[in-house]
N, C-alpha and C positions, 0 to 999 in steps of 0.2 A: 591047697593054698600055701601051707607051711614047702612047697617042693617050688614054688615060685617063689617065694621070699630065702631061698637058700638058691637058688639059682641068681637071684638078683646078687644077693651078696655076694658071692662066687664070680659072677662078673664084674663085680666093683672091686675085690681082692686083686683082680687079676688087673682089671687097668690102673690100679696100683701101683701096682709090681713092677709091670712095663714103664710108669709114670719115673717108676724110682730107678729102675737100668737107664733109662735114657737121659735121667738128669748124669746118672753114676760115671756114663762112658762120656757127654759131654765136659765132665769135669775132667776126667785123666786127662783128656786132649788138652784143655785148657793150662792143666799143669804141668802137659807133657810139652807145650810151646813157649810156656813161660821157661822153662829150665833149660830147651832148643835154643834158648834166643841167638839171633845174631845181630846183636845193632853193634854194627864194629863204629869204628871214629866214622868209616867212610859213608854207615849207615846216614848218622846225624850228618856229617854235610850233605848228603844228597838231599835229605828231609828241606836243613837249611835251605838249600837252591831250589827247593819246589816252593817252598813258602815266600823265596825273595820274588822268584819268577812268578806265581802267581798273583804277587799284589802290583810287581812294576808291571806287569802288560797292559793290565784293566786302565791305570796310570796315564801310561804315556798314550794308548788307544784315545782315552777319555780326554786326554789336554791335546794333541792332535785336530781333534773330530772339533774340540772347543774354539783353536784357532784359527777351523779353516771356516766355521761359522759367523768368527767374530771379523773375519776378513771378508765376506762375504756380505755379510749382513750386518752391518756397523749397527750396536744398539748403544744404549747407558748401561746395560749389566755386562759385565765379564762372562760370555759362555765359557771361555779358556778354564776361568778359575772353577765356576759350578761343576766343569764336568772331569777337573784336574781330583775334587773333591768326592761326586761321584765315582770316583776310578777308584781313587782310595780305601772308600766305604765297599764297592766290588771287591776289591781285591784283598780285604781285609775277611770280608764274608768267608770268598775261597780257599784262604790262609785256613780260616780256623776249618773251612770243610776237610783240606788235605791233612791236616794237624790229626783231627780225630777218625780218619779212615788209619792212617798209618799207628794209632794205637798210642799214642804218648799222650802220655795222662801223669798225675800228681796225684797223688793219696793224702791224707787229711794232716799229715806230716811235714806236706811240701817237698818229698823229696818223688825223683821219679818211680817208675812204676812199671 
């Protein structure tokens, strides 16, 4: 019994070990691309033009699709407006989708990161 409870431990040692190398190498990497960076100026405007382009499409799609309804289909509500606002609220979602794929973030400082 005591040769199963030293084998037990012996294998919890061991995926340890490996638990602690794989945090070990995932850090250097992490520190090895923070110190790599490249966010040149042209980095940040492209960023910017993803985040413009992502919120006007949903926009102009959405106010579009509302006018050809609202010409269409004459009601008392503004589809034009609802879905000018809808596009908005889309493209606002997708903004902050691409914001946090591309890694820009703020630390408790307020400064970037």
């Amino acid at each position: 019994m005591s040769a199963e409870k030293k084998d037990a431990r012996e294998r919890r040692q061991d995926r340890a070990r490996a638990f602690v190398f794989r945090i070990g190498r995932k850090e250097e990497r992490k520190i090895r691309s923070r110190s790599e960076s490249d966010q040149t100026v042209w980095f940040g405007l492209g960023v910017f033009g993803v985040v413009g382009w992502s919120v006007a499409i949903p926009t102009l799609i959405g106010t579009a699709i509302g006018i050809w309804i609202d010409n269409t289909w004459p009601s008392r509500f503004s589809w034009a407006l609802m879905l000018l606002i809808g596009g908005v609220m889309l493209g606002s979602i997708n903004a902050w989708f691409w914001v946090r794929k591309m890694g820009i973030s703020r630390n408790n400082n307020g400064e970037a990161s």
